[in-house]
C-alpha positions as CSV (number, residue, x, y, z in Angstrom):
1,X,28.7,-2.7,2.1
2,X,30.7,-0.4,4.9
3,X,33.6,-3.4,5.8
4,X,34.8,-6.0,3.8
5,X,37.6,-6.8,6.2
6,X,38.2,-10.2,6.1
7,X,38.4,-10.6,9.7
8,X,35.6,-8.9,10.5
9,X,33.4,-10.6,7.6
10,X,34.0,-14.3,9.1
11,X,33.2,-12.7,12.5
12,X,30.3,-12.3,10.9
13,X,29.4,-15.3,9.6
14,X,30.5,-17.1,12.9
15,X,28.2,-14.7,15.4
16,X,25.5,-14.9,12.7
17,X,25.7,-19.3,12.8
18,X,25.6,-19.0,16.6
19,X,22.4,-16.4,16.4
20,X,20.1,-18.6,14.1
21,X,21.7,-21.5,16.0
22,X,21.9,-21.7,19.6
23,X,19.2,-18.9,20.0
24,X,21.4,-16.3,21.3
25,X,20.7,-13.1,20.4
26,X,17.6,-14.7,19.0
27,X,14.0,-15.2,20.5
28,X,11.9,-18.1,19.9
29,X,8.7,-19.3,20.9
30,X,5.4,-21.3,20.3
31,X,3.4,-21.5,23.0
32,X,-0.3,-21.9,21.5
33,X,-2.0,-23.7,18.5
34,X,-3.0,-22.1,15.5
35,X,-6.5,-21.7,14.4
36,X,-8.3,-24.5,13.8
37,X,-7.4,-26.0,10.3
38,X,-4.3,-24.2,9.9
39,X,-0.4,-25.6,9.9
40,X,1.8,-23.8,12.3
41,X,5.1,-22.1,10.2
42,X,8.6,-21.2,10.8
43,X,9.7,-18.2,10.4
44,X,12.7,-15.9,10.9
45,X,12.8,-12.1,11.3
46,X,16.4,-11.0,9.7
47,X,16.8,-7.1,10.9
48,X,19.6,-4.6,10.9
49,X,21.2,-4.4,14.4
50,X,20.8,-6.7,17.4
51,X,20.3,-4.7,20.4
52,X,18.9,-1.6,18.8
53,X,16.0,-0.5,21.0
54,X,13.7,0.3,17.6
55,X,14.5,-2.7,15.9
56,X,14.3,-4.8,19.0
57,X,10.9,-3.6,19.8
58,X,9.7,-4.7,16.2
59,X,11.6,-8.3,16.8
60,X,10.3,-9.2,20.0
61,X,6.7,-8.1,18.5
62,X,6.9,-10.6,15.9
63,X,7.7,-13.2,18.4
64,X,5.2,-12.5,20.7
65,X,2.8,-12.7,17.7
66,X,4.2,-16.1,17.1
67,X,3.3,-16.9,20.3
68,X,-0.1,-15.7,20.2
69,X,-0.8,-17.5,17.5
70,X,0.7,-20.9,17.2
71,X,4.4,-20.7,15.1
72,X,7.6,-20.4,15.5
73,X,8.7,-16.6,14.8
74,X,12.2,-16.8,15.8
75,X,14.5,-12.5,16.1
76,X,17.7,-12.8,14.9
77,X,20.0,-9.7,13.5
78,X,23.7,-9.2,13.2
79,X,25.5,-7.2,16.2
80,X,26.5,-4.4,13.5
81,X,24.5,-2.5,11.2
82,X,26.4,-4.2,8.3
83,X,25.3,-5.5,5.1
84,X,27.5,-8.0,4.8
85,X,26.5,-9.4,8.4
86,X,22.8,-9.4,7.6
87,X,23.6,-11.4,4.0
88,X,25.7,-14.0,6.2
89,X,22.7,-14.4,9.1
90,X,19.9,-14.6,5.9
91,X,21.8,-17.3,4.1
92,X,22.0,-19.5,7.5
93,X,18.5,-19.0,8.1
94,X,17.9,-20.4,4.5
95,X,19.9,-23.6,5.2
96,X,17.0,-24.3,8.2
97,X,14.3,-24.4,5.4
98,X,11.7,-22.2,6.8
99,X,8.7,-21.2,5.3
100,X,9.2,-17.3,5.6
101,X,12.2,-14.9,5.9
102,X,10.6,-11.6,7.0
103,X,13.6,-8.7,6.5
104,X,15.0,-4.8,6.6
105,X,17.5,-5.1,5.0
106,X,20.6,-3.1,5.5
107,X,21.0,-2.4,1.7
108,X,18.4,-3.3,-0.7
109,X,20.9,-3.6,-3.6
110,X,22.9,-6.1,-1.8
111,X,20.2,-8.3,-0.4
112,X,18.5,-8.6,-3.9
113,X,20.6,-12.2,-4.6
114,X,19.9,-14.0,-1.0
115,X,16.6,-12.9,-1.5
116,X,16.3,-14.7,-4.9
117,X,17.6,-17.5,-3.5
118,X,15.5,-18.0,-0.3
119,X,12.5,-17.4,-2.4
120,X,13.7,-19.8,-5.5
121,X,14.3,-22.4,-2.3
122,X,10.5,-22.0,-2.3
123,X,10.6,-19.4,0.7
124,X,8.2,-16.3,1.0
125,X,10.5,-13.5,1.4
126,X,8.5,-10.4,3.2
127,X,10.6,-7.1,3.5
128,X,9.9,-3.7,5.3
129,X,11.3,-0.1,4.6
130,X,12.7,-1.6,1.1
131,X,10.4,-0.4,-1.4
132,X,11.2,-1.1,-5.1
133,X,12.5,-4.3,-4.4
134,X,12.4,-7.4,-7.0
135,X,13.2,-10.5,-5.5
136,X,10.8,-10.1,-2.3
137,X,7.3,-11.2,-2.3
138,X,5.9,-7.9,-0.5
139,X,6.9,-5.1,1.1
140,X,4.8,-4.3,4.4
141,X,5.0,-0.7,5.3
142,X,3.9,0.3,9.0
143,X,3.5,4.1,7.6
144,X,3.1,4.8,3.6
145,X,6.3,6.7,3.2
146,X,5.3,9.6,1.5
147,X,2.5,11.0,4.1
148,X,5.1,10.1,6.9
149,X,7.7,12.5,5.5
150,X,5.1,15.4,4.7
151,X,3.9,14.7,8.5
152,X,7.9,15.4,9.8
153,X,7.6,18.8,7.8
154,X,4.8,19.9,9.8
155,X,6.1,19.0,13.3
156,X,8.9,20.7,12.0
157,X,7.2,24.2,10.5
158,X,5.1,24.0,13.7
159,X,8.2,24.9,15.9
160,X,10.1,27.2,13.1
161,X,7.1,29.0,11.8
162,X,7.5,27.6,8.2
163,X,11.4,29.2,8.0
164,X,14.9,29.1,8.1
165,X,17.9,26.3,7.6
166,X,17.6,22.9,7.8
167,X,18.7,19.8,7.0
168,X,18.1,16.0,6.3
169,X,20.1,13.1,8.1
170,X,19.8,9.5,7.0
171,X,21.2,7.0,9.0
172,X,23.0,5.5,6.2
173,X,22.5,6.5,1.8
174,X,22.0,2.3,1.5
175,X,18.9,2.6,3.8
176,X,16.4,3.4,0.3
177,X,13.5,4.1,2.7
178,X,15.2,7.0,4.6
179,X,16.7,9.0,1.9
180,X,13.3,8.3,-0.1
181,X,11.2,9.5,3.1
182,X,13.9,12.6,3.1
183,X,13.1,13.1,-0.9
184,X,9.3,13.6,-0.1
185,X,10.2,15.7,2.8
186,X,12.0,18.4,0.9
187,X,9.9,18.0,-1.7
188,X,6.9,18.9,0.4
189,X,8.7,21.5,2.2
190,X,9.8,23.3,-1.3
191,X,5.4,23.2,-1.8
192,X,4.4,24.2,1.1
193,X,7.2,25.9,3.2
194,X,9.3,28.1,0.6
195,X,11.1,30.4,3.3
196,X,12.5,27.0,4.8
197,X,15.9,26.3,2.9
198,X,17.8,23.2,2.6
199,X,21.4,24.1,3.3
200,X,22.9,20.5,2.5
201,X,20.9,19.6,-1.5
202,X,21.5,15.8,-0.4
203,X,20.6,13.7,3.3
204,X,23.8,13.5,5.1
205,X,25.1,10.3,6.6
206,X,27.3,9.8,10.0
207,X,30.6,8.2,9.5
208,X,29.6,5.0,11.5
209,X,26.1,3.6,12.5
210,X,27.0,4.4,16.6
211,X,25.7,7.2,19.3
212,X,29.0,8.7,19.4
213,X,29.5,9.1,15.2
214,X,25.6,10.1,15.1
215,X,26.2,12.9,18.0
216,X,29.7,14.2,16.2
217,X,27.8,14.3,13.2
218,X,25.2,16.2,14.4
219,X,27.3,18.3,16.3
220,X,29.4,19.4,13.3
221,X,26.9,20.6,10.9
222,X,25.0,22.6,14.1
223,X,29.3,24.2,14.0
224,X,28.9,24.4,9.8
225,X,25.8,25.7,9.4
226,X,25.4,28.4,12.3
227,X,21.7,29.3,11.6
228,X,20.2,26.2,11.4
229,X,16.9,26.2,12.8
230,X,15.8,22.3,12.6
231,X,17.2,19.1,11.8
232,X,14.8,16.3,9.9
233,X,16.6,13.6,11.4
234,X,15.3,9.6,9.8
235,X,17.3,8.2,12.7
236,X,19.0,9.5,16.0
237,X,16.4,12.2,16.9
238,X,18.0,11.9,20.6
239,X,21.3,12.3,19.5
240,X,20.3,15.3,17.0
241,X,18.6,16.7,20.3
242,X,21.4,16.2,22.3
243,X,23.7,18.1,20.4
244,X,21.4,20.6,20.6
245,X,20.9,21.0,24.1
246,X,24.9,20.7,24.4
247,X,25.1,24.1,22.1
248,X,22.3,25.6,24.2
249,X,20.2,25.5,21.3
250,X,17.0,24.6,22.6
251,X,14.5,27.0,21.8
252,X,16.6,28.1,18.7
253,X,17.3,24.9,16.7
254,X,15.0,21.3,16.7
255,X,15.0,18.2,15.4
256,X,12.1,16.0,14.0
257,X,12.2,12.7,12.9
258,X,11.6,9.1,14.1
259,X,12.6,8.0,17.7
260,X,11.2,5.7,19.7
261,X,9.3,7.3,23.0
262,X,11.7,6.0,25.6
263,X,14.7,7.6,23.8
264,X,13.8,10.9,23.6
265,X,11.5,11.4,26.6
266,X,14.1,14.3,27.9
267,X,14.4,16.0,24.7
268,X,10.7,15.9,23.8
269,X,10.1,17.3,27.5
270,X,12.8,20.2,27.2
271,X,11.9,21.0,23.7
272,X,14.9,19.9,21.7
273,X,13.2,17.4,20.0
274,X,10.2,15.5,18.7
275,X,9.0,12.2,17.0
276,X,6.3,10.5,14.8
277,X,6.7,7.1,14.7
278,X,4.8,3.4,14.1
279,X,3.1,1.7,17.2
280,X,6.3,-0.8,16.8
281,X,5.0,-3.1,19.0
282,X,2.7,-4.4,16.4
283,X,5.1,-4.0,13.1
284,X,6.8,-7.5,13.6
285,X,3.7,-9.1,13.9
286,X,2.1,-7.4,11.0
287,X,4.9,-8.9,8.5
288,X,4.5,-12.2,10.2
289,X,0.4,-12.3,9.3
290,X,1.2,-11.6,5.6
291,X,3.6,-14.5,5.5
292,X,1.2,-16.8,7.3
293,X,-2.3,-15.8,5.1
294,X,0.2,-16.1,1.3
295,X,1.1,-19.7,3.2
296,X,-2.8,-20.4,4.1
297,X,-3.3,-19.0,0.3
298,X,-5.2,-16.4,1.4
299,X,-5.6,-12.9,-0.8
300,X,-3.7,-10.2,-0.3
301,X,-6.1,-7.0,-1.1
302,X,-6.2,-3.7,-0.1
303,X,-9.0,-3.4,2.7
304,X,-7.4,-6.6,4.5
305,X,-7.8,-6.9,8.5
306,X,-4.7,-8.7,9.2
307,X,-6.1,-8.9,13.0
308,X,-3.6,-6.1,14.5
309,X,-3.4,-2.8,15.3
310,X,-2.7,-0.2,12.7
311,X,-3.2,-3.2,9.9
312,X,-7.1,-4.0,10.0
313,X,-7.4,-1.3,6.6
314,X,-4.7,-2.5,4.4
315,X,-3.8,-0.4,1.5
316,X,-2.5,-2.9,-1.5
317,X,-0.5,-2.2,-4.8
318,X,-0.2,-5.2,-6.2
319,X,2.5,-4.1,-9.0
320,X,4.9,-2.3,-6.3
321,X,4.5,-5.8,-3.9
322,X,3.4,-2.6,-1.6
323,X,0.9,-3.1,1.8
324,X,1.0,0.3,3.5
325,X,-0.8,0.7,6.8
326,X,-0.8,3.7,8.3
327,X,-0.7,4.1,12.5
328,X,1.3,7.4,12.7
329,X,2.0,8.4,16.5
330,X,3.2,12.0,17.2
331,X,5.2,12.0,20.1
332,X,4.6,15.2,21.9
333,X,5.3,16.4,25.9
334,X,1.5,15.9,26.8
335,X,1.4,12.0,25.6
336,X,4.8,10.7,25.6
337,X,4.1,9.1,28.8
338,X,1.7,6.7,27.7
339,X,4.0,4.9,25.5
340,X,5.5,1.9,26.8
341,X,8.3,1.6,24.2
């Protein structure tokens, strides 16, 4: 966990009561029946930061699927990307009995326990970008890890010819997803792209989950490392980018990574930047449908439709508790503007 000031740990727990409580910051809604035959469920969508553009695009998703389809999907998320905050908000949402917890969790390690203890209240516990997980019932991936990173190395050889320094930037080492995406990236690149060389040998992590300690970091290792021609960047691909245009880089250095489309519009436009991401507007959802077809006692196998976008060709792995779809968007000058998130 990054704080274990007391003060700021019963902050915590007090903003995270009011979330799950009064609705503020979360979303709720039912607004139509479910299918014929089937109960409606409650359900809460625990993720890292309120107020993030990428994870508030996958929370209001999941409501708006609630909506569509008769339950009660309800967003809620602590207001700082803190472990200790999320733990607080997941065992609240416990207390309220519902019938799913869907999660990414700020620290796998650390959300092992509430986890245990939603699901030994008799509550399905789905997760994303935690792979390896024990206490969860699945993990629903909205891009198989592994192809995802080896995609980022292309974008990336495709602007530096296959050469030079780089480095990889996680948003924080307790994120396992990240620093596993950047251990297949490097891996790959070491394969495929051997004049490309890793001047860092492990991901690097800003000082604090903001803009500011995200653009400081970024600006520092462009100062420590002065040939650096890209940056693989699992978070903050607009900072990364603006740092670059700030050193009148662009056209020299580039970072690519995962950004949503409407942060990075400028950079993918000027050059210093680029993005493959999930079509996040159906992620939310997608974890919802698990939890609804394991309550309806429905199979989970690899082929499954789960009626949305990106997820009607489930790959399954029962013994990892993996679904993987995989809906990769490259973001790229000539389609960015499509994109409506």
């Amino acid at each position: 966990m990054k704080k274990i000031l007391a003060l700021v740990l019963v902050a915590a727990i007090l903003a995270s009561f009011a979330a799950c409580n009064s609705g503020t910051p979360a979303q709720s809604a039912k607004t139509a029946e479910p299918p014929a035959g089937e109960k409606s469920y409650k359900i809460f969508m625990v993720l890292r930061q309120i107020g993030d553009a990428y994870y508030d695009t996958i929370g209001n998703g999941a409501v708006e699927w609630g909506k569509a389809n008769g339950h009660d999907v309800q967003y809620v998320a602590p207001t700082e990307y803190d472990a200790a905050a999320q733990i607080a908000l997941i065992q609240d949402c416990i207390a309220q009995k519902p019938d799913a917890i869907l999660c990414s969790p700020v620290s796998n390690e650390a959300c092992e326990p509430v986890f245990k203890e939603a699901r030994d209240a008799g509550i399905i516990v789905i997760v994303n970008e935690a792979e390896g997980m024990t206490n969860v019932d699945w993990d629903v991936e909205y891009l198989a890890s592994q192809p995802y990173a080896e995609a980022w190395i292309e974008l990336m050889a495709s602007k530096n010819g296959g050469e030079g320094d780089y480095v990889c930037m996680v948003g924080s080492l307790q994120n396992a997803a990240e620093v596993a995406r950047c251990k297949y990236a490097v891996e790959y690149a070491k394969e495929h792209y051997p004049n490309m060389n890793l001047v860092a040998p492990e991901p690097v992590e800003p000082a604090g989950d903001t803009a500011d300690a995200h653009l400081a970091l970024f600006k520092e290792l462009l100062t420590k490392y002065p040939n650096l021609r890209s940056i693989l960047s699992a978070q903050s691909v607009a900072q990364a980018s603006l740092a670059i245009e700030e050193a009148n880089l662009v056209g020299t250095t580039f970072c690519a990574g995962e950004a949503i489309p409407s942060e990075i519009t400028q950079y993918v436009k000027n050059g210093a930047g680029a993005s493959i991401v999930a079509d996040l507007t159906t992620c939310g959802g997608a974890l919802a449908a698990v939890a609804v077809k394991m309550k309806n006692g429905e199979s989970i196998e690899s082929g499954m439709n789960l009626g949305i976008k990106n997820f009607d060709a489930c790959l399954v792995n029962a013994e990892k508790k993996l679904i993987e779809a995989n809906g990769m968007l490259v973001i790229t000058d000539e389609n960015i503007d499509q994109y409506n998130f």
